[in-house]
RODO-2510 file (C-alpha; in nm, 4 decimals, decimal comma):
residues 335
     n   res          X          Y          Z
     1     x     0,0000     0,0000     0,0000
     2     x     0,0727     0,3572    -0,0234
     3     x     0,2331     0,5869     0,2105
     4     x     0,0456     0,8644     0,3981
     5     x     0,2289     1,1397     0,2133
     6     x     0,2402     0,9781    -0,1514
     7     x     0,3554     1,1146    -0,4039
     8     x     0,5200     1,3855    -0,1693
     9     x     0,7932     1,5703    -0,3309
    10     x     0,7641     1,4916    -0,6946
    11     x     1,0605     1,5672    -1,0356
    12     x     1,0475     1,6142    -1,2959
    13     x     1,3019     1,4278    -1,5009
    14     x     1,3211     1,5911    -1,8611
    15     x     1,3125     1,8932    -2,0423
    16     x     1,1431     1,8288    -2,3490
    17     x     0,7262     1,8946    -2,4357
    18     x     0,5750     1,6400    -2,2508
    19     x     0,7601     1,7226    -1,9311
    20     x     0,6978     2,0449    -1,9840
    21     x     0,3439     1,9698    -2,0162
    22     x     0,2929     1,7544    -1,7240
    23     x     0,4782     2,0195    -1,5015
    24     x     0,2395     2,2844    -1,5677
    25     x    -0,0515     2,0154    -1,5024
    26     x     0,1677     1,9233    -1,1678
    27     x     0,2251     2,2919    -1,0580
    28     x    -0,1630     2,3305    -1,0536
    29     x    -0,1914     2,1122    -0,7942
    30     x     0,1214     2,1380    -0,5824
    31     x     0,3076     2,4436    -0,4257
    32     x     0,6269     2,3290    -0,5792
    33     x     0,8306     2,0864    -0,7607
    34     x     1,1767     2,0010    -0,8426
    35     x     1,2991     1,9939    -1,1922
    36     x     1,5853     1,7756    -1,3744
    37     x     1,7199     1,9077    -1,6971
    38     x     2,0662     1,7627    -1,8118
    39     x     2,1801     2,1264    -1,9700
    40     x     2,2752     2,4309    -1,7120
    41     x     2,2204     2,6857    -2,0185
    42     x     1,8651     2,5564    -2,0786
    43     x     1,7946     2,5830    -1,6835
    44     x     1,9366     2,9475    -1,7167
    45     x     1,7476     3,0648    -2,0068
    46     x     1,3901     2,8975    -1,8285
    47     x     1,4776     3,1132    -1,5287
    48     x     1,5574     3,4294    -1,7188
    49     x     1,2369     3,3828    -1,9308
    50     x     0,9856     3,2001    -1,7452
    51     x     0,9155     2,9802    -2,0009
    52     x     1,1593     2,6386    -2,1786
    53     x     1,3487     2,8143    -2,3885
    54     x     1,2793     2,5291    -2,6397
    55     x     0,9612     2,3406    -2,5990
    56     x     0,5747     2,4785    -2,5381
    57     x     0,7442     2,8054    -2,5788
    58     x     0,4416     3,0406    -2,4600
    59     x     0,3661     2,8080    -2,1545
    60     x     0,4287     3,0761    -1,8862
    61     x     0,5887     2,9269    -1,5273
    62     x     0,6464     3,0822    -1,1933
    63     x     1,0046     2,9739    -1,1477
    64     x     1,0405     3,0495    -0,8177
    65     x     0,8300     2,7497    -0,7561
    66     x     1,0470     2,5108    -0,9537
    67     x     1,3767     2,3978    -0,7834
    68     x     1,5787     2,3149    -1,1107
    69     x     1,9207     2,1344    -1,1403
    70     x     2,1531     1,9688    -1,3751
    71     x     2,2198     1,7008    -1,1098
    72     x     2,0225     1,3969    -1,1319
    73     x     2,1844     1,2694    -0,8160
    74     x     2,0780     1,6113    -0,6256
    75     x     1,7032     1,6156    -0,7987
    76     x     1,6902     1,2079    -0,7254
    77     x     1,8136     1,2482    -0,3573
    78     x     1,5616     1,5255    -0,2841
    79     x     1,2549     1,4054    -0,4224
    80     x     0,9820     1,1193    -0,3174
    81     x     0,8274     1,0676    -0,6276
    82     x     1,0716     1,0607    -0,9751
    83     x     0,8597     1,1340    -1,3151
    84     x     1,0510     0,9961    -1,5735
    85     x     0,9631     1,2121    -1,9339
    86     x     1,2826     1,1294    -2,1064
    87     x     1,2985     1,0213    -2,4691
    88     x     1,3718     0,6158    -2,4529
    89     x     1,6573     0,6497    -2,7198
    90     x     1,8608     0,8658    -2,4565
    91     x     1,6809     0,7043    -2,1421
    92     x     1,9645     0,5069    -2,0074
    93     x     2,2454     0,7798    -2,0652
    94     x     2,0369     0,9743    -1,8137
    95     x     1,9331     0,7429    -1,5027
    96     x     2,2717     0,5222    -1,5733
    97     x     2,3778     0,8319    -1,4167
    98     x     2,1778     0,7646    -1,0549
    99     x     2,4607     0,6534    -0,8223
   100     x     2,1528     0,8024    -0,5254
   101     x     1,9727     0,5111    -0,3720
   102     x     1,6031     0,5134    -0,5071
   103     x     1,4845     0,1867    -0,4259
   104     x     1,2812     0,2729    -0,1922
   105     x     1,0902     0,5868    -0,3821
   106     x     0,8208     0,6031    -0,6008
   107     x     0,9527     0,6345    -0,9951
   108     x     0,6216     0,7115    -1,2181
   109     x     0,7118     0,6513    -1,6527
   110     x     0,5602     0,8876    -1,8781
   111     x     0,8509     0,7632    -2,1972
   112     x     0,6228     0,5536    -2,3533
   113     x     0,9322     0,3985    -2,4775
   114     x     1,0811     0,0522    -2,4459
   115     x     1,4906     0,0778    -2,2907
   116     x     1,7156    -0,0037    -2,6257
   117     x     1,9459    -0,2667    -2,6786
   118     x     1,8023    -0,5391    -2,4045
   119     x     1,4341    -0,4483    -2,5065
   120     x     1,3203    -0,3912    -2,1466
   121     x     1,0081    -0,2315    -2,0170
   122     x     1,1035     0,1175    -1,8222
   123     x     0,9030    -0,0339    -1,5501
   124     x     1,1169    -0,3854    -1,5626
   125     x     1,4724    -0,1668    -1,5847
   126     x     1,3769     0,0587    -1,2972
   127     x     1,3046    -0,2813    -1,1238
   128     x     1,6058    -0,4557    -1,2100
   129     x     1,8781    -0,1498    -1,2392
   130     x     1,7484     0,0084    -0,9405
   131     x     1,5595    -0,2365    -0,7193
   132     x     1,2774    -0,0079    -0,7295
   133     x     0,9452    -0,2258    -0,5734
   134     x     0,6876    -0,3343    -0,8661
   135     x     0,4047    -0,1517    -0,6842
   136     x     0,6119     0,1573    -0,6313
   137     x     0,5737     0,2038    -1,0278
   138     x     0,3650     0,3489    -1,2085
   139     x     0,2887     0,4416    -1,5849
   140     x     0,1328     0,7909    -1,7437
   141     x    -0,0331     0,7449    -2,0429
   142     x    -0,2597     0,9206    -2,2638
   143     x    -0,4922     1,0008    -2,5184
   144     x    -0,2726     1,3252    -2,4693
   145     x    -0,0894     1,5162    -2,6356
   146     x     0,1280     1,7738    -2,5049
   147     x     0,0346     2,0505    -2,6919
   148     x    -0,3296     2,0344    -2,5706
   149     x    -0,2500     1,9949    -2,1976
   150     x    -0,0286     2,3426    -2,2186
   151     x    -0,3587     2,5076    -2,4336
   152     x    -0,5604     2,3877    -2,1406
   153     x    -0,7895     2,1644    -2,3623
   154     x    -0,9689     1,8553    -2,2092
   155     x    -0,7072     1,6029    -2,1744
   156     x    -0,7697     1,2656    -1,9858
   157     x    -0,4797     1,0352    -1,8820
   158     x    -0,4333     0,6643    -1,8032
   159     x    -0,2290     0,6225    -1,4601
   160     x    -0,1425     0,2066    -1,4362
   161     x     0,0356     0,0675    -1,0930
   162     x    -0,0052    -0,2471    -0,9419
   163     x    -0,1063    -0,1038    -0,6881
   164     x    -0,4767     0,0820    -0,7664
   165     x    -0,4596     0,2905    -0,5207
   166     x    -0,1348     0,4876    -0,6039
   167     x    -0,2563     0,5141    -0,9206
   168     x    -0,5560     0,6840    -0,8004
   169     x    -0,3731     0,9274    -0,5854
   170     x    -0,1155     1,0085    -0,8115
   171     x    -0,3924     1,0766    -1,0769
   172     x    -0,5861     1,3365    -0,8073
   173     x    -0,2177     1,5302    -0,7892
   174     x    -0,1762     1,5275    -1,1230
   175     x    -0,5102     1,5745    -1,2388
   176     x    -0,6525     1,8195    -1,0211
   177     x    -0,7259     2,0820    -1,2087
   178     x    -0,9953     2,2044    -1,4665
   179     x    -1,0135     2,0213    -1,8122
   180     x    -0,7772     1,7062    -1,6840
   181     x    -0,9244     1,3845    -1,6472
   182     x    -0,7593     1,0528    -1,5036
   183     x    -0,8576     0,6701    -1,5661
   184     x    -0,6480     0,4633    -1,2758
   185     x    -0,5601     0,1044    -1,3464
   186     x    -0,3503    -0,2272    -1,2663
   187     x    -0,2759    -0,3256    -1,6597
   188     x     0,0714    -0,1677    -1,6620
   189     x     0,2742    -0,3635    -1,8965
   190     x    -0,0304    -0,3641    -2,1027
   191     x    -0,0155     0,0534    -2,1178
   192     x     0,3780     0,0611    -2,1425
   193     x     0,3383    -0,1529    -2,4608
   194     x     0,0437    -0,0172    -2,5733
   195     x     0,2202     0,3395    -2,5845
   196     x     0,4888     0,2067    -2,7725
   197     x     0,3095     0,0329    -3,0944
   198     x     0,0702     0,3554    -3,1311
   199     x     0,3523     0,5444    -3,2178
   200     x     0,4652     0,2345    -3,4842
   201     x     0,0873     0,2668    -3,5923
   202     x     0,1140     0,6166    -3,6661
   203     x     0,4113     0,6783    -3,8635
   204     x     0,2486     0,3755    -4,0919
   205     x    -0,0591     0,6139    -4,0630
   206     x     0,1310     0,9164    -4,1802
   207     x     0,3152     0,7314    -4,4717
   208     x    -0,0194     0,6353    -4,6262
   209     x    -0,1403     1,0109    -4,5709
   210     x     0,1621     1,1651    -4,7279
   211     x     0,1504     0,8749    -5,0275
   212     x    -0,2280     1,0452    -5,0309
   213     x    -0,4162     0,6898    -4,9885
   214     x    -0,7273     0,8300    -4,8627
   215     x    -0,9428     0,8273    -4,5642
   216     x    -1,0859     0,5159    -4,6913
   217     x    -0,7768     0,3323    -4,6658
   218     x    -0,6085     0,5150    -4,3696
   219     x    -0,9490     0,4003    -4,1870
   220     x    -0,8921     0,0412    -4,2425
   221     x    -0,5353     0,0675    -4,1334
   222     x    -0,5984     0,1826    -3,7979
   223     x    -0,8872    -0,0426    -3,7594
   224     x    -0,6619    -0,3695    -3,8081
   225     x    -0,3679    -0,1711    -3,6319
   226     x    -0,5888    -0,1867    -3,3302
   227     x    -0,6150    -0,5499    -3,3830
   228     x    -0,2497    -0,6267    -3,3693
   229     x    -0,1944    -0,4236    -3,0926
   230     x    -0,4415    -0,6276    -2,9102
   231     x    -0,3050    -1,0036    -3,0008
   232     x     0,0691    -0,8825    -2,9210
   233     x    -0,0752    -0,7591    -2,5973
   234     x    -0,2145    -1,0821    -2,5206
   235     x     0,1262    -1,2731    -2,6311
   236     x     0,3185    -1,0436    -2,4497
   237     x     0,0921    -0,9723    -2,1242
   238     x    -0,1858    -1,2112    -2,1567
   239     x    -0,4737    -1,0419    -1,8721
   240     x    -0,8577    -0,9601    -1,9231
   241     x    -0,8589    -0,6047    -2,1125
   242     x    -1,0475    -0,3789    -2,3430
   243     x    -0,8894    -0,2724    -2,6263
   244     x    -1,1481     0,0037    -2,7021
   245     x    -1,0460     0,1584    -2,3499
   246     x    -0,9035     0,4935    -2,4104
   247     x    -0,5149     0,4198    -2,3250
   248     x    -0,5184     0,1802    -2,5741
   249     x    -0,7976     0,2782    -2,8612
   250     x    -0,7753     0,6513    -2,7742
   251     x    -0,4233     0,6674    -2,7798
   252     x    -0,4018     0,5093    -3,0847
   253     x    -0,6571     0,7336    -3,2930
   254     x    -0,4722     1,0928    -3,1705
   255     x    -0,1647     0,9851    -3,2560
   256     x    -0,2133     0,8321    -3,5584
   257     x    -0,4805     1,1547    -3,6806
   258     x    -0,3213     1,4491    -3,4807
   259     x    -0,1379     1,7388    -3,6630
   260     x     0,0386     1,7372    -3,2683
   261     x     0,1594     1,3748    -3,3700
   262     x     0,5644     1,3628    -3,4594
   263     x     0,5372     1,0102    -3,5509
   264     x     0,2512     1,0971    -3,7817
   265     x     0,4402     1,3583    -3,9027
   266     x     0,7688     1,1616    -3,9926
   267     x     0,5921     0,8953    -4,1700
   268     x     0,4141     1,1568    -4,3628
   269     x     0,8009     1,2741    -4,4751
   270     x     0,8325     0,9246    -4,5624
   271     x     0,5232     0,9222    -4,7881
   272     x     0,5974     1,2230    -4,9603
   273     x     0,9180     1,0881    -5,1026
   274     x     1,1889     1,1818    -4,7597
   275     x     1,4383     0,9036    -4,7489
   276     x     1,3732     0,7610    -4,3819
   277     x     1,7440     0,9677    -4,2987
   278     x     1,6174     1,2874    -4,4034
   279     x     1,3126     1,2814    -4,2086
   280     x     1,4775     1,2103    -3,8987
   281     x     1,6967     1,5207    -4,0040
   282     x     1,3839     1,7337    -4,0946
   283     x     1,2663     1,6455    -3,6859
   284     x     1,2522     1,8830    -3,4449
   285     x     1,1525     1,6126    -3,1834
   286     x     1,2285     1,2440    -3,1663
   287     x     1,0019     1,0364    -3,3271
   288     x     0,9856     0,7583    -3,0568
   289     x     0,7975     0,5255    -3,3302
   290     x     1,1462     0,4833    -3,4909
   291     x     1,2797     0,3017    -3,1933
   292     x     0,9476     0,1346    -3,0996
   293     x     0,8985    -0,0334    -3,4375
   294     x     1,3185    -0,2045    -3,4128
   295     x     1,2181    -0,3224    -3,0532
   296     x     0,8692    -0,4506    -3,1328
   297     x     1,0135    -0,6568    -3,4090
   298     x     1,2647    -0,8317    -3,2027
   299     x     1,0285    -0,8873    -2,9165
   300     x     0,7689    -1,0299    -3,1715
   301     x     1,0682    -1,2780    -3,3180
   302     x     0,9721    -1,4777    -3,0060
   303     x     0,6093    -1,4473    -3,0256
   304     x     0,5454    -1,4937    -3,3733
   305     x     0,2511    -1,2377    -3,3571
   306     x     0,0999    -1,2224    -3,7254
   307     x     0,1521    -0,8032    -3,7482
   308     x     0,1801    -0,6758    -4,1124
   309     x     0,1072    -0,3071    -4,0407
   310     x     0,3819    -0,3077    -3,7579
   311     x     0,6060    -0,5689    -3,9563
   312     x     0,5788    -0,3037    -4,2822
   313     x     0,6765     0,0029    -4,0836
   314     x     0,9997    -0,1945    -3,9829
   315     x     1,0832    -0,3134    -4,2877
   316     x     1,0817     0,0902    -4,4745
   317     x     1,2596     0,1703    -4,1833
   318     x     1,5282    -0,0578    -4,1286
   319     x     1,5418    -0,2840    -4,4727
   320     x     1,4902    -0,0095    -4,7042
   321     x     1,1801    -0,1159    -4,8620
   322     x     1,0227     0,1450    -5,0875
   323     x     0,6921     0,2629    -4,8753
   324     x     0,4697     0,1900    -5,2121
   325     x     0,5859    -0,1475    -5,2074
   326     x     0,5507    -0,2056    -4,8511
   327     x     0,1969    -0,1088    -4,8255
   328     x     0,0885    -0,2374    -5,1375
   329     x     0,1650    -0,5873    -4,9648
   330     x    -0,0505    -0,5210    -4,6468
   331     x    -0,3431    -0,3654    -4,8693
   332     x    -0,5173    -0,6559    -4,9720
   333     x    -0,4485    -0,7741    -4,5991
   334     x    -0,7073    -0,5435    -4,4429
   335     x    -1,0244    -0,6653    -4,3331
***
């Protein structure tokens, strides 16, 4: 169970627009929280401005209730509760860092990344790396996008923990003010994977855009992407779910429809004609679908999941198939 004063002091580890997001939900509900960025120039210019120099630009914050640092060991020391909002690709070159004993802290994921190289769950490193207790970790999940949390649009988040209710108080702190709604529940590896393949889902959903398919056929694509995502979840994580729940479904639509989506947006690069290099040049932001769709693929080899959408993306990506031929194959596929 929970203790009395969860989630207590919380950070916020990461500086890009989803941290920045979910520390201006945060500050709404809190007097004041600390903040982890890796640069000391970036920390400068948010003081001197009162805004991230770099991401959700005309967010305004009061500073002096935001403790910054450039010292994960400092921010990790001080805090109860560690929100993780690092990009995966770069995840481990920041808490590889943590010499600070966390284990017995609360670490809450909002990457919606899988750890590279050893294919690993944030929830499982954090475990393993850190000794961090199962049901001191949680997940943040959406339909959400960044960009509509900062304009103070309705937003409604998916908290998962094994333990229900930390999930549910976690959701009140972070979800306390107007517009922000929270769903608790115990399906976490089911949400961690889930917000990985949406982002696979939608870069295959921007290709087809940019290679001007139609709403016809983008429509059929995320209705069997849906699909997949739900046998993989029952290979992977096999537990009584419903796939038309917003963290899953939800998730899925906004990112694969949303102008706000990068991994729509870099598949659309590919569709147009971008060679998959110079899209990931033309990015502002990572596209964490990149990633996703090379660790999917090697967690399927021992599932044998039957996932053409997901199995396409990977192959433009990595094997330098031409998009037109990729999809042509999975067109007749749809049903």
């Amino acid at each position: 169970m929970t203790t009395n004063n969860f989630p207590g002091r919380v950070a916020v580890m990461g500086g890009g627009s989803w941290a920045t997001a979910l520390a201006k939900l945060l500050l709404k509900n809190v007097d004041s929280i600390l903040w982890y960025m890796r640069r000391e120039d970036r920390i400068d210019e948010f003081k001197r401005l009162g805004h991230n120099p770099a991401y959700l630009t005309d967010v305004p914050f009061d500073v002096n209730r935001i403790e910054f640092s450039a010292d994960i060991n400092q921010v990790a020391t001080e805090a109860d509760t560690l929100l993780l909002v690092m990009p995966s690709p770069y995840f481990k070159s920041h808490v590889d860092k943590l010499t600070a004993d966390i284990s017995q802290k609360y670490v809450v994921s909002a990457v919606k990344g899988i750890v590279p190289d050893g294919n690993v769950l944030i929830t499982d490193y954090m475990h393993e790396r850190f000794g961090v207790a199962s049901d001191h970790m949680l997940v943040v999940s959406g339909p959400c996008h960044a960009e509509e949390v900062a304009l103070e649009r309705p937003s409604y988040l998916t908290i998962g923990c094994h333990d229900i209710d930390a999930a549910t108080l976690f959701g009140q702190r972070l979800c306390g003010a107007k517009n922000c709604h929270f769903i608790p529940t115990t399906d976490v590896d089911g949400v961690e994977y889930a917000g990985v393949m949406k982002n696979i889902y939608a870069i295959a959903a921007g290709i087809v855009h940019g290679m001007k398919k139609g709403d016809n056929f983008l429509a059929m694509l995320v209705s069997n992407a849906i699909r997949e995502m739900q046998g993989f979840l029952d290979a992977v994580s096999p537990r009584p779910r419903q796939i038309c729940d917003s963290v899953y479904l939800g998730d899925l639509l906004v990112t694969a429809y949303s102008r706000f989506s990068r991994n729509h947006n870099f598949g659309s690069m590919i569709g147009k004609g971008y060679s998959v290099k110079a899209a990931k040049m033309e990015m502002e932001q990572t596209a964490e679908g990149y990633y996703g769709a090379k660790c999917i693929h090697e967690i399927n080899a021992s599932h044998q999941v039957d996932m053409p959408i997901a199995e396409a993306v990977y192959d433009i990506l990595y094997r330098r198939v031409r998009p037109e031929y990729a999809i042509s194959r999975i067109a007749d596929k749809l049903t």
